[in-house]
N, C-alpha and C positions, 0 to 999 in steps of 0.2 A: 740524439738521432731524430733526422725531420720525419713527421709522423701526419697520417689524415686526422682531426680531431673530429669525433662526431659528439654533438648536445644533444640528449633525448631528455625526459622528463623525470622519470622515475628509476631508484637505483634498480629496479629487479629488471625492467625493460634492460638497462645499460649493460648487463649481465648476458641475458639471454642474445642481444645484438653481437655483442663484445665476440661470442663464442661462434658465430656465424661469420664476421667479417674477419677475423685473424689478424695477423701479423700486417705490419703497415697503416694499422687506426687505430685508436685510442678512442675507446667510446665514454665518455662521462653523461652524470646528470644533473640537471638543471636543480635538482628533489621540489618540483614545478612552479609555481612564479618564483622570477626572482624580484621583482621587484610591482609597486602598487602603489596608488594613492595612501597617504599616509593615514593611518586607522586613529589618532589620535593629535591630542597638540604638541604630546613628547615627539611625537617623529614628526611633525610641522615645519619643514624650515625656517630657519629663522627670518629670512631675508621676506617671508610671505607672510608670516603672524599679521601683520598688523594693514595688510591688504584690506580693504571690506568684504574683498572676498577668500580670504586666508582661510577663514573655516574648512572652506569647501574643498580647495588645493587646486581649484580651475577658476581659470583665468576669465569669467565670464563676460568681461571687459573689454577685453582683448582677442575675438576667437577662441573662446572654450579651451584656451589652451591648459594640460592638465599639466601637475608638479609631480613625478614621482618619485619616491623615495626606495631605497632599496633598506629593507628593514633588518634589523641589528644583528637576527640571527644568522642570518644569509650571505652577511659582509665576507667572511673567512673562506665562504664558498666563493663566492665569486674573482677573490684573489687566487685561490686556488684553481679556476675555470684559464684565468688570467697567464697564468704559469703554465697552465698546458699547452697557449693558445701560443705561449712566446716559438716554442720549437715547433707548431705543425704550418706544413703547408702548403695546407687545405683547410676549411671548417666548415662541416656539413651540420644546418639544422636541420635535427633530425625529432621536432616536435608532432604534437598529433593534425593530423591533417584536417581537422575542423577549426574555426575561425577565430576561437581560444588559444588551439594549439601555434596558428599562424599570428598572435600579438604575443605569444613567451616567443616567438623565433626573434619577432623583430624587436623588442626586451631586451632582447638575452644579444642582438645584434649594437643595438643602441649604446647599451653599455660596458661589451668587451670593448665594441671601439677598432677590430683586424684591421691591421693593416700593411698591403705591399701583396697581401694572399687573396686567392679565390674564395669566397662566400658565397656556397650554395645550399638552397632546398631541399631537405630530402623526405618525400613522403610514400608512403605504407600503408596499408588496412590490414594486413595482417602480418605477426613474426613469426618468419619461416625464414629457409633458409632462402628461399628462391627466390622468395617476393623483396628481402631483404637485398640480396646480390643487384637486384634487380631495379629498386631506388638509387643505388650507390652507382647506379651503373647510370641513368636517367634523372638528375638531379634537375629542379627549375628555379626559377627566380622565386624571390620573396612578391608575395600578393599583394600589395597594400591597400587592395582594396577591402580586403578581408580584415586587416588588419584596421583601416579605419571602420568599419561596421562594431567591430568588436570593441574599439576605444568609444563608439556612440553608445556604446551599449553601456559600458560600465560609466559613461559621464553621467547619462540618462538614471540611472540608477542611483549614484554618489545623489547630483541635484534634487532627486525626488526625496530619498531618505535623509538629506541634511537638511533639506528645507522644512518637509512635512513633519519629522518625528519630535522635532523640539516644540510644536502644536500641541501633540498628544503631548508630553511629556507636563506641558501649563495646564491643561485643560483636561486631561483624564485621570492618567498619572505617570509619576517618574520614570525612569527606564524603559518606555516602551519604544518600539521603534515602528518605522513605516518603510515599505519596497512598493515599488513600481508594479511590480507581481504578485510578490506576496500576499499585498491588503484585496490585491482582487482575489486573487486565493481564497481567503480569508471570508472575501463577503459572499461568494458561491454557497462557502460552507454555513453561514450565516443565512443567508435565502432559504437554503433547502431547512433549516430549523425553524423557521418564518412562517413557510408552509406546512410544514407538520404544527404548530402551536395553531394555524387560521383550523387546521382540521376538524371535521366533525363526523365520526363514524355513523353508518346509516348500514341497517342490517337488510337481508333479502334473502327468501327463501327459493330454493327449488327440489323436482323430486329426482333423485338418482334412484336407478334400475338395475336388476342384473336380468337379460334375458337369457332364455334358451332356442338356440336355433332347430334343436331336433336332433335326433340322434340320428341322421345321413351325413352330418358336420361333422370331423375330425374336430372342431374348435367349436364345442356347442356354446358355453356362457361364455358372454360379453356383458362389458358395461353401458351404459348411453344414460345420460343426461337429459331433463325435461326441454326443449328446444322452444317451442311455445304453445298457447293456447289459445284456441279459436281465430288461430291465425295472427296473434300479435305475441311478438317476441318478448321470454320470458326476460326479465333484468337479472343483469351480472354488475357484478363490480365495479368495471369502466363504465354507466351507465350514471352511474354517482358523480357528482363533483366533491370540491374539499369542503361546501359548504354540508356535506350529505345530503341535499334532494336531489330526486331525478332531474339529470339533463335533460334536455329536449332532443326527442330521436329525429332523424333526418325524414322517417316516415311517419313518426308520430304513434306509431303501432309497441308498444313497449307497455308488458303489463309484472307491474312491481306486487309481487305475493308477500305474506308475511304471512305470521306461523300458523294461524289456524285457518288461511285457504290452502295454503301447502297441504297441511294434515286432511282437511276435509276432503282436498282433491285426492292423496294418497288412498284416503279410504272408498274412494267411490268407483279409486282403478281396481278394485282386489278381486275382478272377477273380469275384467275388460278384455279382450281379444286385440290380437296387431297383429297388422300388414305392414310390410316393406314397401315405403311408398315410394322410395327413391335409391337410388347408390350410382354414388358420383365418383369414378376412380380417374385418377389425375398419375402421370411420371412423376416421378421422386428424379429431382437431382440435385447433387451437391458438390460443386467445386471445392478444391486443394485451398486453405488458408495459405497467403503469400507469406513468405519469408518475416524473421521476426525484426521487427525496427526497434527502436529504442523503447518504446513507449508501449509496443505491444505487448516486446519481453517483459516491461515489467509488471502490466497486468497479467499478465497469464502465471508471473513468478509470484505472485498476489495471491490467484485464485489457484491452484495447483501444488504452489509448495509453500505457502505462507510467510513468503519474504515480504518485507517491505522495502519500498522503492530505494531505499539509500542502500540496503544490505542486497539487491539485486546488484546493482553496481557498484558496488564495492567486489563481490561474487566475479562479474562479468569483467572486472577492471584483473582482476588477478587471473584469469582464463586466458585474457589477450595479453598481455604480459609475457606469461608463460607460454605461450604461442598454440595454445588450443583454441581458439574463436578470430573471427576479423573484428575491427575495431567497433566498439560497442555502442557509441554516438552515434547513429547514423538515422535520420527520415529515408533511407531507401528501399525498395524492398528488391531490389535488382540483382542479378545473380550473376556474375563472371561467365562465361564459356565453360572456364575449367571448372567452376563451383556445379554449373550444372548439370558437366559431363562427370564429376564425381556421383553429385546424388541418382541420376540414374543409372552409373553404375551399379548403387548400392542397391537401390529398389529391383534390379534385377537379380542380382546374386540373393536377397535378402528374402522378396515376397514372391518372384519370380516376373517372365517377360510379360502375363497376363496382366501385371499391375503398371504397366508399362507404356505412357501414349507414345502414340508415332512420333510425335515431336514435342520437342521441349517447352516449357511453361515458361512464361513469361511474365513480369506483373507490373502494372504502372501503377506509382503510387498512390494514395489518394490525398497525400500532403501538401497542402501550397507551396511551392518552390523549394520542394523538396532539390539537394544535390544527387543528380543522378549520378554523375561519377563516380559515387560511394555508391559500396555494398550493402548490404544487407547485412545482419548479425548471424555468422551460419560457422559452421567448423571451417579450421583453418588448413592451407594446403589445397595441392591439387587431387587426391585422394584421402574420404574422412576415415578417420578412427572411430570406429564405434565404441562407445562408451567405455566396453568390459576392455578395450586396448588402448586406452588413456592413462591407467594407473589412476585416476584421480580417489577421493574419497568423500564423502560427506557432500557438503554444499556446491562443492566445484563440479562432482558427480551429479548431481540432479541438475546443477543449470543447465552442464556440458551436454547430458544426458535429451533437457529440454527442447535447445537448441537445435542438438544432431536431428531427434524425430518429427523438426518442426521441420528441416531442411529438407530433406529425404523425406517427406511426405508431401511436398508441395509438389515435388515432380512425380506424381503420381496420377492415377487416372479418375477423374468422377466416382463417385459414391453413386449408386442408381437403386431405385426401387419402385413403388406405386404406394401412393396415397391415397385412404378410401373414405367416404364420409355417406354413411347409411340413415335414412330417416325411418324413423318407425310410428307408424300412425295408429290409435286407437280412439274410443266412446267413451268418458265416464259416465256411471249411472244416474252420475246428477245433469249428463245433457251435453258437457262440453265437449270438444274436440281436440286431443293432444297429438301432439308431435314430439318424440325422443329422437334424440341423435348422438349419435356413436361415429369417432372419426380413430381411423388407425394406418398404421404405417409398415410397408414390411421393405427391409434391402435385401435387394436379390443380388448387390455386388458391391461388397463395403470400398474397396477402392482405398484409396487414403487413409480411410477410416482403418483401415487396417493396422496404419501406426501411428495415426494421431487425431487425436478428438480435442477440439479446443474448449475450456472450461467455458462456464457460463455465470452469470453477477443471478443473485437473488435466485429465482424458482425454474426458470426458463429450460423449455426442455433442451437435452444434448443433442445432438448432429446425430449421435448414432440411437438414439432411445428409436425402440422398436413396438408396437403395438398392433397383435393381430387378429383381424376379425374373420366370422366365418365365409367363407364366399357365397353368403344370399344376392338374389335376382329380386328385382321391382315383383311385387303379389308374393313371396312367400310368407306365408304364416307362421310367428312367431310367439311364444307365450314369456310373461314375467313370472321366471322365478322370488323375484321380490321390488318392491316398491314403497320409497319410505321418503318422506321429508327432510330435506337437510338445510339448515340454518348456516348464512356466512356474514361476515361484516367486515365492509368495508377497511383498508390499513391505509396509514399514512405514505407519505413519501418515502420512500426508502432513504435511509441517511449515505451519505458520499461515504465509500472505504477508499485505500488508497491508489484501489485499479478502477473506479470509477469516479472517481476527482477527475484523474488524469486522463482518460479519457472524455471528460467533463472539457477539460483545460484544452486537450489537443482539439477537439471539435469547434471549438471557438478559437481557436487560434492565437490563442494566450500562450506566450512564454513560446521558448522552445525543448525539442527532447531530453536533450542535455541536463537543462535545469531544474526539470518537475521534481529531481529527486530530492533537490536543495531549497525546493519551494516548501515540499510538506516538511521538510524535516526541519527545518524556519518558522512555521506558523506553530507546529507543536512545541518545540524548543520552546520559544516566546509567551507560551503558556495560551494561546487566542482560540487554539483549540486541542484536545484533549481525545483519547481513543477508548471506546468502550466497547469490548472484543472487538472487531475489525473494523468498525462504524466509527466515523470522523464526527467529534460533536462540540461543538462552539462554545465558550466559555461565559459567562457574561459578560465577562471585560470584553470579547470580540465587538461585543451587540454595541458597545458602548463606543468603541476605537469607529466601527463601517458607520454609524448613525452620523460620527463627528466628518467622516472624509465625505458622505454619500449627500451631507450638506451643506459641506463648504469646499469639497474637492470632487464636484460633481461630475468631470470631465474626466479626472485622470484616476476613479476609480470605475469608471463604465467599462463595461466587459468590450463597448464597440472598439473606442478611444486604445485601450491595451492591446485589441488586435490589430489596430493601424498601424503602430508604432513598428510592431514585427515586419509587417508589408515596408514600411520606412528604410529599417534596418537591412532589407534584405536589396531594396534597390540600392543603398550605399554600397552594400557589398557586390554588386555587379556594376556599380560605377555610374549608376545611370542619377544620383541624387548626392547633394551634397553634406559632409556633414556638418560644417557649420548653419548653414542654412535650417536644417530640418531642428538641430540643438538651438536656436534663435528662437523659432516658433513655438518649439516645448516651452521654454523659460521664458522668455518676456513676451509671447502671443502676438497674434495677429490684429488687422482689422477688425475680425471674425471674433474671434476668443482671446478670452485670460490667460496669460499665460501663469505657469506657477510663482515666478517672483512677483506679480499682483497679488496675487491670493495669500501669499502668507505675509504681508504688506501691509493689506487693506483688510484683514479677517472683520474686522470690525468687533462687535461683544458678542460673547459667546458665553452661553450658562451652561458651567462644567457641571451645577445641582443639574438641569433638565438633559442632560446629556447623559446623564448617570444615572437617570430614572425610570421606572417601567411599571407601568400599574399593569396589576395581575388580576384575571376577571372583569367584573365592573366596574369600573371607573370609579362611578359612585357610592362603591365601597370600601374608595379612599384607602387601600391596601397596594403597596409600592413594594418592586426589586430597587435596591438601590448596589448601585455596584464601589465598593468603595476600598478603604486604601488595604486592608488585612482580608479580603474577599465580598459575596457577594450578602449580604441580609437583607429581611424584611421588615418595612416600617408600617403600623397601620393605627387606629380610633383604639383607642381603651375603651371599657365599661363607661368612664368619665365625660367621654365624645372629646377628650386631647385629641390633636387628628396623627397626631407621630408617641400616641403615648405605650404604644407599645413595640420593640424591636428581637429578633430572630434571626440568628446565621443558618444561614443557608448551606447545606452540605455542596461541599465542592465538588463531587461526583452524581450530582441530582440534574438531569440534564433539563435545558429552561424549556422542554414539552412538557416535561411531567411536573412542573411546576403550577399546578391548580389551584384553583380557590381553597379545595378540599384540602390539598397536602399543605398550603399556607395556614391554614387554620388550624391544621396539624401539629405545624413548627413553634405557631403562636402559645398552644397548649403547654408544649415542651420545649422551653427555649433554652440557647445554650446558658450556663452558668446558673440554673435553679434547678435543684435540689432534692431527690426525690426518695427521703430516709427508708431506707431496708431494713436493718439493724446492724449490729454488732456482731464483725466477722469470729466464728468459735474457736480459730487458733490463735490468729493475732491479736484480738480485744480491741480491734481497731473498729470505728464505725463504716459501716458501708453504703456509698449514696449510689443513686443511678442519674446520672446528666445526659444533657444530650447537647455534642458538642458539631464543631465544624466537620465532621468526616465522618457524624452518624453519631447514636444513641450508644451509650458505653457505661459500664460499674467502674466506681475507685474506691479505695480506702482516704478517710480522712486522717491527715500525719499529725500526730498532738503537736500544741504550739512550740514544746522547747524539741523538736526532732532536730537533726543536724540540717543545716544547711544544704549538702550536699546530697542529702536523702530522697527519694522519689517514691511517691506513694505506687502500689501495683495496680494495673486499670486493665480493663476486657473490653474491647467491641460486643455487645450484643448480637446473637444470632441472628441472621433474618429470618429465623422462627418465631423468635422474645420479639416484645414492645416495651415501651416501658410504662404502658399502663398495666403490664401483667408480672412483669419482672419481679421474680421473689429472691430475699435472702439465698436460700438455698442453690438456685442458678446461678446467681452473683460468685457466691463460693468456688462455683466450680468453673469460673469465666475466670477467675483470678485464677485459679491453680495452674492456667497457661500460659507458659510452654510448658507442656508435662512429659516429663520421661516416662518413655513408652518400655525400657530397658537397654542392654546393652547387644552389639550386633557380637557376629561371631570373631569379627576383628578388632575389637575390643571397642568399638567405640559408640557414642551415645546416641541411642534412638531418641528425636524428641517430637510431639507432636504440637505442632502451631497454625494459628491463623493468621493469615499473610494478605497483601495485596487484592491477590488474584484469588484467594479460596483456602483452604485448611490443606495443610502438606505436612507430610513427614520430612525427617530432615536426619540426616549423621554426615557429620564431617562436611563438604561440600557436596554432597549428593541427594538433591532432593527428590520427595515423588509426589504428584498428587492425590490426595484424598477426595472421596465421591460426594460425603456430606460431613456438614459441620458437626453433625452428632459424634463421628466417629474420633473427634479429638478426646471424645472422653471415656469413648469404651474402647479404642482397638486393642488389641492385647498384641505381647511383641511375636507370638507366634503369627499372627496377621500381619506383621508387622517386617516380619522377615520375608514372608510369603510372597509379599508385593517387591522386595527390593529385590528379591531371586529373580524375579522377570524381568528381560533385558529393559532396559528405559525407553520411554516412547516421546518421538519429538515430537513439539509445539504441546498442546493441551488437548489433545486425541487422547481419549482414553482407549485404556488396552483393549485389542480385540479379543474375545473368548477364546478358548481353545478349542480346536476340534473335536479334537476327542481325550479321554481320561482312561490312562493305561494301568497306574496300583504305583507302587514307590518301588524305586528304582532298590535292586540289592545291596549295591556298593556304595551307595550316598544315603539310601534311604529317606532320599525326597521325591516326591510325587512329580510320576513323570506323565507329560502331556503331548499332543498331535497338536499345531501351531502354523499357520497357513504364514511363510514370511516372502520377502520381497524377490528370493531368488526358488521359492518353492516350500514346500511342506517337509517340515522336518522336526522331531524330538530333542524334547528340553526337560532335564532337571531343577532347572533354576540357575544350574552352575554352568553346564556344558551344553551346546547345542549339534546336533548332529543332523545332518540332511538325508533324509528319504531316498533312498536307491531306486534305480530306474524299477527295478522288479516290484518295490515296497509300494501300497496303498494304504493308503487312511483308514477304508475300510475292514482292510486284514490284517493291519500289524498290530504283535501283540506286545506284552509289556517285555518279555522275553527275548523277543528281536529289537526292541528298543533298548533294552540294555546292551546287549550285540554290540549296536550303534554306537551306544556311547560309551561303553568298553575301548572302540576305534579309537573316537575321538579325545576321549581324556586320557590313553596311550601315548599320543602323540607332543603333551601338553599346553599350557596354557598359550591365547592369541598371543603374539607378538607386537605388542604396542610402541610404535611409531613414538618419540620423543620428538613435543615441539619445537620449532625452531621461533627462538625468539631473537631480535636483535638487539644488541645491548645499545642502550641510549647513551650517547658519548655527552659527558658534562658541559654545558655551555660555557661559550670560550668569551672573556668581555672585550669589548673594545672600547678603547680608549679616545678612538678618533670619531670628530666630529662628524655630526650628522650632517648629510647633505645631500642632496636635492637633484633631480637631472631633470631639465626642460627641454622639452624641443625645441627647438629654431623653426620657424616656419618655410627656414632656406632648406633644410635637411630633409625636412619631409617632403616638399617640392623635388630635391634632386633624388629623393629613393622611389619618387613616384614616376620616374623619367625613368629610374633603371627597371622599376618591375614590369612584370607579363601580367598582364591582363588576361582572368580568365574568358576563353569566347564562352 
């Protein structure tokens, strides 16, 4: 039966489509590229090996023309695409509407090959029913200008990484590779390490106050800050550079205190009198955050619920799928008619019409050619679901969750309040003249705020943080309750996490939204950089790869150079630039510049030793990072003045700030593979040494010579309490004795307690929980031990929060029942069962008696109902026998698809 065939990408979309369109389509999926430059020489054509430029699979000779190959596992499928396509006729691609999605249409068009039927477009932002009916209904031509933007992009990329990484691979080392993106990626992350190592902390005091307004003040104490003295502003922090001296102030009035003018001046205020010598009150306003883009969802999904970038969209790729979000690529922040008459519907029904402007919100992006066409990232449909009528669970509930109050909070009204900043003048008795100042904030009408406050990087105050002072007038008189010295000093750069890379990356106009998430998760993969709690920190193999491109690929790792290419890419894709032309000038350069095939051509000699070296401190103290093939160590002078006569591996989690003179001399002491006798452990008879290896200072036992083969001596990380100039026998013993059985659980199975990765955890079966201190690996007992696993589990590494309150053990379980503040309200827990607080019940009155009540209810009822995952079973790969082969464009074919596409205006 002749049938419409529709190609989407992925099998869950073809599902959720399939049930929308009905009878008379046939929806399948692409399961996304089907076809690519080939990833190796096995899938090489034969017919191009032996090209000069067969490597690459582009034709760089020839118009950039690229080979591609449909790869081995995908053959079957695509026979299979083949056979559905022989009986329909129609064939709707129905890929994603971004400029990836528009080269799988024309892919997946190139080599079905239809023919005698209609070929058309069919694009969507979000799957629903309606928007769905409604592409099938509205179908357009293939874009090909999109489609070549997006073939510039991946030749751009093939050229860069085939040319430059076989460099690193002679001259750093093996396996490494190089991206277009990525190494800039890479050397941001590398900069901001650069500047923390130039850092020099410089301290600075000031005096903090608490005054008293007077008892006519509803709000007598406040705080206030020393502001300056004798008229020149006290120094803060920004005042510093990284060298730590004072900047130079633009009025030159800046007086830098240290500790004992601080204190002298503290004590000379302890009888001083104040006046209000000023108050400045200023509106508070604050507009609605616009709609979430790619790039914002995913720092907010960063700072807020501790995703990172890959697992945001991974998250937001199964939302839109399942047809709860619009399409999740998008630079726009732009909102449909219906998008907008949904969320203020909801802002009505939800916060009422007082939250409500007279008209609709609108937002221009602030992204360089940005596609407006596209949505925004916002709930899907023309009226949203709020969260609790999604059904969703876990990760897809908190994006979905995200999302929704990010939407429905944009069309909301201004945040309003007044902003006040009071100066407070007094004498000290030693002469001088001070100024304190106290600034605060109150909101007289949260607006927005009412459902959504956007997270903030580092210390920065929130949108809604509130701060309120008394309402003094200029002359009244106020006294110090207290006046004391306080001591700060200066911190370094904050290090990149992976919601402010990315926001790093967008602001420079590097890469686009799409990719950031395949950018980090490229540079960490590849080892150039590594995570220490959320903070992105540079390897020293990085230091060594950005030093090699930053001096001989000076052009094509500049951050300016990376942002042009985007502007390049983006006029392709509007037609207004050409792509061989603009691929001409990358590769073999201009009048102007080198292009890349000169440079890796003409590299000239390159010393892979000075490339891979870093003197640490003084120079002339002749002590080097050398980064080399088993990781990073240090080479420096012996007692003897050999100038390499002594070497130390360097722990691979010791980030290159903290790398000091001090801590080199450290490692020199204690270097890995010597020796440091304990004695003779008392149950084994074995001797026990303390080493200090690649991954940190650790105990082992020595195995006598005839042990088996196959035998492995037992070893312990040291505490970061131990050293190992203190390290005793008796500690070593009990470093060995881990993992230790803590006992057995009530389900029979083994408690053990271990030191892991990330910190000391308990551990039964597959359920682990975290421990507070290392100490406790060796006293918890399993009564504590059961205690902590009775508490529901807490995600990411938040430790539990306390309980409210503590009611006595429960009669029927006889476990201690508590009051527990959770995510849908306050409610009683034994460990086993939890029950929720009734509208009548308070925290402050219930007692252990209505809490059994409670969970009398609840454990009546029986245990949750656990949802069984759905996994798909992986169907065995199927081999093919036929040869491999190749499909090139014609330069006529692409010429006549260029005749028949619509050009976007």
């Amino acid at each position: 039966m002749a049938h419409k065939l529709v190609i989407v990408e992925s099998p869950a979309k073809a599902r959720t489509i399939g049930g929308y369109l009905g009878q008379g389509y046939v929806v399948e999926s692409s399961i996304g590229h089907i076809r690519d430059l080939p990833n190796n020489a096995a899938d090489t054509p034969a017919k191009i090996k032996d090209k000069p430029w067969g490597r690459l699979a582009v034709d760089v000779e020839n118009g950039f023309e690229p080979y591609y190959v449909v790869p081995r596992d995908k053959k079957s499928h695509i026979a299979k695409l083949k056979s559905l396509l022989k009986d329909a006729d129609e064939l709707f691609l129905a890929t994603d509407e971004d400029r990836e999605g528009e080269a799988i249409a024309w892919h997946l068009l190139d080599e079905l090959k239809p023919k005698n039927i209609p070929v058309k477009r069919m694009v969507f932002h979000e799957i629903t029913k309606a928007a769905i009916l409604a592409a099938a209904d509205n179908p357009r031509e293939l874009d090909m200008d999109l489609v070549e933007a997006q073939e510039a992009r991946r030749i751009l990329d093939r050229l860069y990484g085939y040319e430059v990484s076989p460099v690193l691979w002679k001259k750093v080392m093996s396996g490494l590779s190089a991206g277009r993106v990525q190494s800039v990626a890479t050397r941001l992350v590398v900069d901001k390490e650069r500047d923390r190592m130039k850092f020099r902390m410089a301290s600075y005091w000031d005096l903090e106050g608490t005054f008293d307004a007077g008892s006519k003040h509803e709000q007598r104490m406040f705080p206030a800050k020393l502001h300056s003295v004798d008229g020149s502003r006290v120094a803060r922090g920004s005042d510093f550079g990284q060298d730590g001296l004072l900047k130079d102030s633009a009025d030159g009035k800046v007086v830098h205190l240290d500790r004992a003018r601080a204190e002298a001046l503290a004590a000379a205020l302890e009888d001083a009198t104040y006046d209000v010598r000023s108050v400045e009150s200023k509106p508070y306003r604050r507009s609605p955050y616009a709609p979430f883009r790619t790039t914002t969802l995913q720092q907010e999904a960063s700072r807020k619920l501790g995703f990172s970038a890959s697992s945001t969209m991974s998250v937001a790729q199964r939302l839109y799928e399942n047809g709860f979000i619009t399409y999740m690529r998008t630079d726009s922040t732009t909102l449909s008619d219906s998008a907008v008459g949904a969320a203020r519907s909801q802002v009505r029904e939800l916060y009422g019409a007082e939250y409500l402007p007279d008209s609709p919100r609108t937002y221009a992006s602030k992204v360089k050619n940005a596609q407006e066409a596209h949505e925004a990232i916002r709930p899907a449909g023309e009226s949203f679901r709020t969260p609790a009528q999604t059904g969703l669970t876990g990760d897809q509930f908190r994006l979905y969750e995200l999302i929704w109050m990010r939407t429905v909070a944009s069309q909301m009204k201004d945040a309003v309040g007044q902003s006040v900043t009071i100066r407070l003048g007094g004498g000290a008795a030693t002469g001088e003249d001070v100024v304190f100042s106290a600034s605060g904030r109150v909101i007289t009408f949260h607006g927005f705020l009412k459902a959504y406050v956007e997270g903030t990087d580092e210390d920065a105050q929130k949108d809604d943080a509130e701060t309120r002072l008394p309402a003094l007038v200029e002359g009244d008189a106020v006294t110090a309750a207290s006046v004391s010295a306080s001591g700060h000093e200066t911190k370094p750069p904050a290090r990149y996490t992976e919601a402010t890379l990315i926001k790093e990356l967008e602001e420079r106009e590097i890469g686009r939204p799409s990719t950031y998430a395949s950018i980090i998760g490229t540079i960490l993969n590849r080892g150039y950089v590594y995570k220490k709690g959320t903070a992105l920190v540079p390897a020293w193999l990085a230091f060594s790869v950005i030093r090699l491109l930053e001096e001989h690929f000076t052009r094509q790792v500049s951050y300016e150079f990376t942002a042009e290419m985007e502007d390049v890419l983006d006029e392709i894709a509007a037609g207004r630039k050409d792509r061989n032309t603009e691929l001409g000038e990358f590769y073999y350069g201009s009048e102007r510049l080198k292009g890349l095939h000169a440079l890796v051509t003409e590299l000239g000699d390159i010393d892979a030793r000075e490339l891979a070296t870093f003197p640490i401190g003084d120079p002339e103290a002749g002590i080097n990072l050398r980064v080399g093939r088993y990781g990073p160590y240090l080479e420096g002078p012996d007692d003897e003045g050999n100038p390499i006569g002594k070497r130390a591996n360097v722990p691979d989690d010791l980030p290159p700030d903290e790398l000091t003179m001090a801590k080199a001399k450290e490692l020199f002491e204690n270097p890995a593979g010597e020796e440091i006798e304990l004695g003779v452990h008392p149950e084994s008879g074995l001797e026990v040494v303390a080493k200090n290896g690649r991954f940190g200072p650790y105990v082992t036992e020595i195995l006598p010579e005839d042990a088996p083969k196959n035998a492995k001596p037992r070893t312990g990380s040291l505490f970061k309490s131990m050293s190992l100039d203190t390290v005793s026998l008796e500690d070593a013993v009990k470093l060995l004795s881990l993992p230790r059985v803590v006992g057995v659980g009530e389900d029979g199975e083994e408690i053990t307690a271990q030191n892991g990765r990330y910190g000391p955890y308990l551990k039964k079966g597959t359920d682990s929980r975290s421990l507070t201190s290392e100490d406790q690996l060796l006293t918890i007992t399993l009564d504590e031990a059961l205690r902590i696993y009775a508490q529901p589990k807490q995600r990411g590494r938040a430790a539990a929060a306390p309980p409210l309150k503590e009611l006595g053990n429960d009669p029927v379980s006889g476990q201690p029942v508590v009051v527990k503040a959770g995510r849908f309200g306050e409610y009683v827990t034994d460990g086993e069962y939890n029950a929720t607080l009734r509208k009548d019940d308070s925290v402050e009155e219930i007692t252990i008696e209505r809490a059994a009540e409670l969970l009398a209810e609840r454990r009546a009822k029986g245990p949750a109902k656990k949802t069984a995952k759905k996994g798909a079973k992986k169907a065995p790969a199927k081999k093919s026998a036929a040869k491999k082969t190749a499909t090139k464009k014609s330069a006529a074919k692409k010429t006549a698809a260029k005749k028949t596409a619509v050009k976007k205006s």
